[in-house]
Residue, then its C-alpha position, 0 to 999 in steps of 0.5 A: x788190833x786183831x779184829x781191825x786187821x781182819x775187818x781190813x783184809x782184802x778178803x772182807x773188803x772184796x766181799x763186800x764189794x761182791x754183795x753191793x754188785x749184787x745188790x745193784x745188779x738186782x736193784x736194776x733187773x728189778x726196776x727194768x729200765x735199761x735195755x737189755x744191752x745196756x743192762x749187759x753191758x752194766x753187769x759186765x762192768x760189774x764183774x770186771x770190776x769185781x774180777x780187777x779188784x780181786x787181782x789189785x787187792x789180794x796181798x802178796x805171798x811175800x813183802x820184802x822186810x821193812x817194806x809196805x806193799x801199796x799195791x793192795x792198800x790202794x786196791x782195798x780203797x778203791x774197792x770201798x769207794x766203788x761199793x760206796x758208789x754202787x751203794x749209792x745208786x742201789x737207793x736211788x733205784x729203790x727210791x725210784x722204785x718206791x716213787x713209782x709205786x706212789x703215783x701208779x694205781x690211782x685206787x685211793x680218791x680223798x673227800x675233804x669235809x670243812x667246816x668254814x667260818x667268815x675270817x673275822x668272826x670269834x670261830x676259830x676251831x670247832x671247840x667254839x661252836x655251842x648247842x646254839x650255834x647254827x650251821x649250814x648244811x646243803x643236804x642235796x650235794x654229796x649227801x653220803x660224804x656230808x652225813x660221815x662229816x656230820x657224824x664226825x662233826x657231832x662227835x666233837x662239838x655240839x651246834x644247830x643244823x640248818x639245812x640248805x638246798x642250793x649253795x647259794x643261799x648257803x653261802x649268803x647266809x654265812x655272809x649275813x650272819x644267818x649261820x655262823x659256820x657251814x659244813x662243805x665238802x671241799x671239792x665244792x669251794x669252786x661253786x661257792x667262789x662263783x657266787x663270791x669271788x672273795x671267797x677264799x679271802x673271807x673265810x677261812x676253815x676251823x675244821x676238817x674231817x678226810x675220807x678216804x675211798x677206794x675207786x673203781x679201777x678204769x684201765x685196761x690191760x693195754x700193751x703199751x709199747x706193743x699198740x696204740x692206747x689212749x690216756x686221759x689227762x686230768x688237770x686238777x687245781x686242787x687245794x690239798x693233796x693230788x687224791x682229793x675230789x675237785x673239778x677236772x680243769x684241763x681235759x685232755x686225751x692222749x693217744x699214743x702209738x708206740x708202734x709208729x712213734x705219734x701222738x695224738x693230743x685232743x683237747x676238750x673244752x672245760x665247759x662242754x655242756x654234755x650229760x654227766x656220768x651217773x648223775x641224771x644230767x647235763x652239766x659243764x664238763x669239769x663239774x664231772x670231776x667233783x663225782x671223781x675221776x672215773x666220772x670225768x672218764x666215763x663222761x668222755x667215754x660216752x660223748x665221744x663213743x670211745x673207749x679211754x685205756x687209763x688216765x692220769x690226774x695232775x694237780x698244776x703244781x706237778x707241771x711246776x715241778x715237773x718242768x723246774x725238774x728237767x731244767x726248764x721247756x721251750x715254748x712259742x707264744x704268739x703274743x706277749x701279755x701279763x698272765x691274769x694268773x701270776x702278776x710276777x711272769x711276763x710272757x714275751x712273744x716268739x720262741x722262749x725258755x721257760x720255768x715251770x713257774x711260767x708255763x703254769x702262767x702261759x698254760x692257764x692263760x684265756x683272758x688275754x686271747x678273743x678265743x679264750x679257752x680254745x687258745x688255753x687249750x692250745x697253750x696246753x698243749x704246747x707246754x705238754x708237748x714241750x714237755x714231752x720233747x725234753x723228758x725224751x732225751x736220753x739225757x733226761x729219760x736217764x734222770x727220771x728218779x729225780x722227776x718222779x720224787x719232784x712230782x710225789x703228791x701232785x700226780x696220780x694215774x693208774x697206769x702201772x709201774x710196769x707200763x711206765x718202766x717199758x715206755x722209759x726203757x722203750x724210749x731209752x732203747x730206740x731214742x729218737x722224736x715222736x710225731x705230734x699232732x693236736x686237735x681241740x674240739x669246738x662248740x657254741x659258748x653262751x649264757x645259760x641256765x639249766x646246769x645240773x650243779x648250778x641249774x637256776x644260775x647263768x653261767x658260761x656253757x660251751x654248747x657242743x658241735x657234734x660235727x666236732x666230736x664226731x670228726x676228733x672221734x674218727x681221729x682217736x679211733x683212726x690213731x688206735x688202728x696205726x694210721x697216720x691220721x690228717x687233722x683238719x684246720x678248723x681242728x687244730x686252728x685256735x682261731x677258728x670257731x671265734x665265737 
């Protein structure tokens, strides 16, 4: 009886209070969010909770016989609740602590080797395959990565090597019986759905093996609320995890000017035939994303004569999320039409609300447009600036731990914690909307062959037009000197250069 009388003193219950303050106090000077008037105001409130609670809770000296002073009881639980509420929100900030950290630095980049077999064979795990099961390698791609899976491979099984130069006859043979699994890196299933459009519905994977690599850190140690910077956006239609190598499907650089508050959106075509970083030639622009991220960067850097501050990879399904978790955008679209992407969205024509589910839809849209991936390129951007427009209301900057937590897995980039802390707490501090500007780069699209990837396959190639590059270079570089720059219409038109 002693110990619960003691447990229940004002004394242990203010005390307790006193640490959770602390606690949360810390937590927020820790995170550096809230502008430094707000997080005043935040640790005066904490101390005249503190100071008020002292004065409700403390006992008097003397309480008439028979009497029960109520005073102190209903201080003690208000006290409780407040440390339980304070309590409360101390996680939630270490939570957005923690989720931060998850998507910063971008250092970690995911090879998934498989090994495939045709959904109807007897090949279900790789203790199926015998000495005299023949497998299909394509020793020319990814050769590194290949052999560590070969080795793994070898580790567990016994089978028959057949090597393959293109993924072509890889493929072909898989589907005709002349090998009865083969050995992909994962990052290549895109270059085999070209070949078979029912790929994924044929095969299926009975075996796999992840390496993990640290990548070369890119980003420069720009002052992101002090001056212009510029940051790539990556969009990855990636199978498994955000960290995993695949085609870089959305190619975007942002130009941001904290200064005078403007963006400044460029958008690159997908299939720009343009020389591919460190691989000896020309390829379509997201094939540079299979050597990995810093490749696509470097790529763009060297086309454009630019220099890129940071990027950021995003798998599509963060957009999804990303969107549901700030209650939906609102979006134009200059058509109505049935996405060839999602049978179940409809996209009506003028201004309309949107879930994630359906922005994915409109963003990824091309068949429905003569332009086709300049009008993707144009949705695009309208959903990130969409986007943008929402999360920069205070009212929603303010929830930014339940945004990050949504997109875990889906969303990398190596911009660092602190640079993403000082842009909330720099939006959170001044409020208000940004300018917005966009731009997309044009060029000549025809059949062809000569693809560093796919070199004795015709694909769509989209041929650049330097008076292009050179004209969006001149804007990149204009933004990062602090001038507001005009975008010319046939920059930012999506129906100009119809080919």
């Amino acid at each position: 009886m002693k110990l619960i009388k003691k447990i229940t003193s004002w004394q242990v219950i203010m005390f307790i209070q006193l640490l959770v303050s602390i606690l949360l106090a810390f937590t927020t000077f820790k995170l550096n969010v809230l502008p430094f008037r707000y997080a005043l105001i935040l640790f005066i409130v904490l101390l005249l909770l503190l100071v008020g609670m002292f004065f409700f809770t403390k006992s008097k000296k003397q309480v008439d016989e028979g009497k029960v002073a109520i005073r102190p009881i209903v201080g003690k639980i208000i006290s409780i609740l407040l440390s339980i509420v304070m309590l409360i929100a101390s996680s939630m900030l270490m939570k957005t602590e923690g989720a931060i950290a998850k998507i910063t630095g971008n250092d970690t980049q995911t090879t998934v080797i498989s090994l495939m077999a045709l959904k109807d064979s007897k090949f279900d795990s790789a203790d199926d395959l015998k000495t005299s099961t023949p497998v299909g390698v394509n020793t020319l791609a990814d050769k590194t990565n290949i052999d560590k899976g070969l080795k793994a491979l070898k580790d567990e099984a016994k089978f028959t090597k057949k090597d393959y130069s293109t993924f072509k006859s890889l493929s072909d043979d898989l589907y005709n019986g002349k090998v009865k699994a083969i050995l992909v890196d994962n990052a290549y299933q895109s270059v085999l759905e070209t070949y078979h459009e029912d790929w994924s519905q044929k095969t299926k994977t009975i075996w796999k093996y992840e390496i993990k690599e640290k990548v070369e850190d890119t980003s420069t140690n720009a002052k992101v609320t002090k001056e212009p910077f510029t940051l790539l956006i990556s969009g990855v239609d990636s199978r498994g995890d955000v960290t995993e190598k695949s085609r870089s499907d959305v190619d975007m650089i942002i130009t941001i000017d904290p200064v005078h508050r403007r963006i400044l959106m460029t958008s690159i075509p997908r299939d720009y035939f343009v020389p591919i970083y460190g691989q000896g030639g020309k390829d379509k622009l997201t094939h540079s994303g299979l050597y990995g991220t810093a490749c696509v960067e470097k790529t763009i850097e060297n086309f454009m004569n630019i220099n890129i501050d940071y990027n950021a990879r995003i798998g599509f399904q963060a957009v999804t999320k990303i969107i549901d978790a700030i209650g939906g955008v609102d979006v134009y679209s200059d058509k109505e039409f049935k996405p060839w992407t999602d049978d179940g969205v409809r996209i009506k024509k003028g201004m309309q609300h949107m879930d994630g589910r359906t922005a994915l839809a409109f963003a990824r849209e091309r068949k429905t447009y003569t332009t086709g991936d300049r009008h993707r390129s144009a949705n695009e951007q309208a959903v990130i600036e969409a986007i943008l427009e929402k999360v920069m209301k205070p009212s929603v900057l303010s929830q930014y731990s339940s945004l990050l937590n949504a997109i875990e897995g889906t969303f990398q980039t190596n911009l660092k914690s602190s640079d993403i802390t000082s842009l909330a707490k720099m939006q959170l501090d001044k409020g208000g909307k940004w300018t917005v500007k966009k731009s997309i780069l044009y060029g000549t699209s025809k059949k062809a062959k000569g693809g560093l990837m796919m070199p004795n396959t015709e694909l769509y190639y989209n041929f650049p037009d330097q008076k292009s590059i050179d004209a969006n270079t001149k804007y990149i570089k204009d933004m990062l000197k602090g001038e507001d720059v005009q975008i010319a219409d046939t920059d930012s038109n999506v129906t100009a250069h119809m080919d």
